[in-house]
N, C-alpha and C positions, 0 to 999 in steps of 0.2 A: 219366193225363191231365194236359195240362200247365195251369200256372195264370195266369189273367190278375192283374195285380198294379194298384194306383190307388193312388199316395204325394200327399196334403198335403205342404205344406209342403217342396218344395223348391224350389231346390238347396238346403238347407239342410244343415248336416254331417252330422248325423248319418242323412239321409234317404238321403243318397247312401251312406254307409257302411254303411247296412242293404240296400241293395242289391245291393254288392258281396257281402254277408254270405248272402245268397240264391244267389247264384253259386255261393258258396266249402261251402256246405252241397247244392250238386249239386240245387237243387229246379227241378223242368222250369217253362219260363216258356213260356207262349205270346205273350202283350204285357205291355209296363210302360207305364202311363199317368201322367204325372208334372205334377199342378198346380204352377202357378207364378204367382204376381202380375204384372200388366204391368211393374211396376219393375224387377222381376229376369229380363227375357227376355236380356238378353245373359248375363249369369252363368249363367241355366240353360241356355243352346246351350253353353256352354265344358262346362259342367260334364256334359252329355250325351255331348259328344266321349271327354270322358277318361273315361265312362263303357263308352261301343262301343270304346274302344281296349283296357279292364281285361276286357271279357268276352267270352266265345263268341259273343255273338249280333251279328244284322246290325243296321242303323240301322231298318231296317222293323219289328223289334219293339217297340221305343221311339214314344211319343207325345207330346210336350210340348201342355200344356193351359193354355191361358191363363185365370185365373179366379179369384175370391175365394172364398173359405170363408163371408163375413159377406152373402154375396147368396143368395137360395135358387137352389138347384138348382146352386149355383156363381160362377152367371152364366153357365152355358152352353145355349148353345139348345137348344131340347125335343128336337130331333130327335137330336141326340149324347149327349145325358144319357141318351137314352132307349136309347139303344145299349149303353152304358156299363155299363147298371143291367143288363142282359140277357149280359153276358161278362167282367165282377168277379168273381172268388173273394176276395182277400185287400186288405182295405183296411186301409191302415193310416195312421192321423190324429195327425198332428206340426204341422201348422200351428198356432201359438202365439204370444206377445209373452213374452218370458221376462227382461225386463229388469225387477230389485227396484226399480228408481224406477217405473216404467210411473202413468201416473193413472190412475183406476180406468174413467172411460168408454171408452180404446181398448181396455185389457183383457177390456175386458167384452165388446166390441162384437166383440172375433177369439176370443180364449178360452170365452165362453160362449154367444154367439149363433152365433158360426162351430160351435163344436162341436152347438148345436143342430140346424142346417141340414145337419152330414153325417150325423148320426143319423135324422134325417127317410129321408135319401139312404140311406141302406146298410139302411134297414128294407123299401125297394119294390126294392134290388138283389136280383133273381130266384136269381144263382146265389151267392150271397154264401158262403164257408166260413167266416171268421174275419174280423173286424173287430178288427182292433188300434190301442188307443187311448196313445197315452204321456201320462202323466198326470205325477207328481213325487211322493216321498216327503216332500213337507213341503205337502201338503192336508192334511199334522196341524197343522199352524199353530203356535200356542203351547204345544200338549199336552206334557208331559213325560211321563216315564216307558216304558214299553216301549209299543210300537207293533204291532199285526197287520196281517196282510196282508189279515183279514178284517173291517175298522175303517175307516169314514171318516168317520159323521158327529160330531160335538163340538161343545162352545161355547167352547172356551177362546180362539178368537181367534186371530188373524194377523198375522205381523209384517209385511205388504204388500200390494198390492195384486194381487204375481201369486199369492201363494198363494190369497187368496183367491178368485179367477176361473179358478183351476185346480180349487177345490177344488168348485165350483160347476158346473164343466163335468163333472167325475168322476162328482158325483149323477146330472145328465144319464146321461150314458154307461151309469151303472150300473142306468138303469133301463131298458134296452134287451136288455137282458141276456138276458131270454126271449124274446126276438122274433128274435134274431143271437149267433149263438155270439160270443158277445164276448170278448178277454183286454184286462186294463186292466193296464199298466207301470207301475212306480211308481219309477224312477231316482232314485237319491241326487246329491249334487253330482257331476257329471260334467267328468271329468282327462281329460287327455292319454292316448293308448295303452299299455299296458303295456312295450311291447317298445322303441319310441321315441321317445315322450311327444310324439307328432305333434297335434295342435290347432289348433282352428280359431279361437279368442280366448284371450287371457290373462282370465280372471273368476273367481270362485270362490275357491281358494285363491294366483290367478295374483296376486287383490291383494295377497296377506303377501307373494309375490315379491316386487312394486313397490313395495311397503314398505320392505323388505330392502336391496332395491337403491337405496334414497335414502338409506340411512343407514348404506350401505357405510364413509364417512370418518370413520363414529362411533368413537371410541378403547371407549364402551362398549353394550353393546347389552343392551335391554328385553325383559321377557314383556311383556305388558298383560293385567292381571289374573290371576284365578288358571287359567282356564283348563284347569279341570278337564271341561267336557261332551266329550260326544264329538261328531268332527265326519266325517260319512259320506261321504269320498272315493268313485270310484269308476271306474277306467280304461272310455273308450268300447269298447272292444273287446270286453271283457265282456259292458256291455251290449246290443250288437248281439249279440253271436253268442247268448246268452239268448235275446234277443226275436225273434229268428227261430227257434230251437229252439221254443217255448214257444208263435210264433202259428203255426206249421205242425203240431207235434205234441196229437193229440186230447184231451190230458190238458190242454192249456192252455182249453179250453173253457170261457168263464163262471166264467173265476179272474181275481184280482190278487195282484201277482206285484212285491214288494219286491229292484228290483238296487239292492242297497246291499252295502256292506261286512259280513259280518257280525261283522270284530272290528275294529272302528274305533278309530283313537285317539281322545285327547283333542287338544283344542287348542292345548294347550302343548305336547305331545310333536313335530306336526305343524309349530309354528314352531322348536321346537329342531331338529330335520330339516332345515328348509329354510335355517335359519341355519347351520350347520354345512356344510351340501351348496354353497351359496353365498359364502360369507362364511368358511367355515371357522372362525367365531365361535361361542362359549358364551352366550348371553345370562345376564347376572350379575345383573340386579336387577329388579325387577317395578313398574310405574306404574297405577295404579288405570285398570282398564275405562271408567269413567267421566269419566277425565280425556281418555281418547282419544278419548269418542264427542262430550263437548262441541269437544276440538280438532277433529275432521272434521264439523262442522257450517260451518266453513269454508271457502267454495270455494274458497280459493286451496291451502289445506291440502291438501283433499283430491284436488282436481288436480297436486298438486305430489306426494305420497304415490301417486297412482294408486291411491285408495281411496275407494269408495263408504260413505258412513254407516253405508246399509241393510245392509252386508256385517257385520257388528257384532256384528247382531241372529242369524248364525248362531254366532257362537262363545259365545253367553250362552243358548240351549234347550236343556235337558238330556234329549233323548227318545234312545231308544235301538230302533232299525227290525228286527223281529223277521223273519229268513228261513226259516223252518221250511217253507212249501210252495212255497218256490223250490227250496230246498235238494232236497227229497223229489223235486221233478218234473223236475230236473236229474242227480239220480242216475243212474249210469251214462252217464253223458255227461262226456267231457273238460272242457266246460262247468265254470270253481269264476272264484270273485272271488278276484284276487292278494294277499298282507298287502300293501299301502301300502306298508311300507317296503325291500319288494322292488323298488319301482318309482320311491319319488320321486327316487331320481337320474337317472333317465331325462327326469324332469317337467323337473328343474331344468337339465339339460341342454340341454333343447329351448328354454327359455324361455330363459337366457342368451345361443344362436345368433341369434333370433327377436326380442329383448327391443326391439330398438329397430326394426323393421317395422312402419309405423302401423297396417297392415292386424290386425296381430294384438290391437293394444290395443284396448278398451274406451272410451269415451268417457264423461270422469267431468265430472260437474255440479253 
């Protein structure tokens, strides 16, 4: 029997490439119901097109849904919600604010009261099969040391505001569990694709690019700090084709599910990489961590660097994301996460083509 599908959170990237990813894994669709914000109605008809043009199906299967996540019921009227909830199998909930500045009341107001209101929603969805929620590998917040995939609550603290409203939304999530087979994702920093480091912003590690790339005319080039944590890349492709394996197959029922790397580097190996791949440079001498984080409390700096403050805060936690029931529930499946450094030449290549396309930068403050 085929499945009705209801995506949050697009067009958003990677909403639309788990879509694809549904195609590319042969699962029968009967419709795809696709919310979307009033702000983003022309982006999501573009992004629909090249949707019906990448697959089998005709434009009658597709629905574009206008509606918020932080209204109940969507903001959709009774009478379509109520349709809805009656021919959903597979929900899966990405709508988010994922930016480390975010202040805490819009975060809270789409991360944890949005996620409230689809949980409400997917608990009175009649034919419901799997409720897939993407949550983040860093609701560990400031925890170090090794991390499970069966672990979320702690007090050690957060270095932001979206971890915290993610990690606040996850408890949510996670106590729906017996009411909807639930799977909760838990992605590491999320790169470019494996195969052609294709992206949808430079963020994450795209900032030590932008770094890199300002200090191209240096005669010498920096570590900052020691540099020793590890920092959990991790190609989107991976994580799509995972989290479609994992929210269709019955083994993913009422688990969370760590797509990280499971041998990550550290943070210094990962800017010697990108120095090298770029710059064809050795960084020779090291500047205290500290010195750098007071420099980018300056916005001119850190505008001029293409470097957020809060991005800092990820190469100084030293936790380490344990995949043992990804790894288990993935066997035998072509399904593995690439080593990094099979791929960052790929990253760096894309971002160099890309680097100067405002559409792909970040906007730093």
């Amino acid at each position: 029997m085929a499945n009705t599908y209801f995506f949050t959170g697009y067009p958003g990237f990677l909403a639309s490439h788990l879509i694809d990813e549904i195609f590319h894994q042969g699962y029968p669709v009967d419709k795809i119901y696709l919310l979307y914000v009033k702000s983003a109605k022309k982006q999501a008809e573009s992004s629909l097109q090249r949707l019906i043009q990448k697959s089998y199906l005709t434009e009658d299967k597709f629905c574009l849904i206008e509606g918020d996540i932080t209204a109940p019921e969507f903001g959709i009227d009774e009478e379509t919600s109520a349709q809805l909830k009656n021919e959903v199998t597979h929900f899966f909930h990405l709508a988010a604010i994922y930016d480390l500045s975010v202040p805490l009341t819009p975060a809270w107001q789409v991360n944890v009261n949005g996620t409230r209101h689809v949980n409400e929603w997917v608990k009175l969805a009649d034919r419901i099969e799997r409720y897939s929620y993407f949550s983040t590998a860093y609701v560990s917040g400031r925890r170090s040391g090794a991390i499970y995939e069966n672990e979320l609550e702690h007090e050690a603290g957060f270095k932001n505001h979206y971890e915290y409203t993610k990690y606040e939304a996850e408890r949510l999530v996670q106590s729906v569990k017996h009411d909807v087979p639930t799977t909760i994702l838990r992605p590491g920093i999320v790169v470019g694709d494996s195969k052609e480091g294709t992206t949808a912003k430079f963020d994450g590690p795209y900032f030590i690019l932008n770094m890199i790339a300002h200090m191209s005319y240096a005669p010498l080039l920096p570590f900052f700090g020691e540099g020793q944590v590890e920092v959990n890349l991790v190609p989107w492709d991976y994580v799509v084709q995972a989290a479609i394996h994992l929210s269709h197959h019955p083994i993913g029922a009422g688990k969370t599910y760590h797509l990280t790397d499971p041998a990550p580097l550290t943070a210094k190996a990962i800017y010697k990489l990108f120095a090298n791949s770029y710059l064809s440079k050795e960084p020779s001498f090291t500047v205290p961590l500290g010195w750098a984080g007071n420099t980018l409390k300056l916005a001119v700096v850190r505008k001029w660097l293409g470097m957020p403050k809060e991005a800092l805060d990820y190469f100084t936690c030293d936790s380490h994301y344990d995949v043992s029931q990804t790894q288990k529930d993935l066997e035998g499946t072509p399904i593995t996460c690439p080593d990094f450094t099979s791929i960052q030449e790929n990253l760096v290549k894309y971002y160099k083509a890309n680097r100067k396309n405002p559409a792909k930068q970040v906007s730093i403050h």
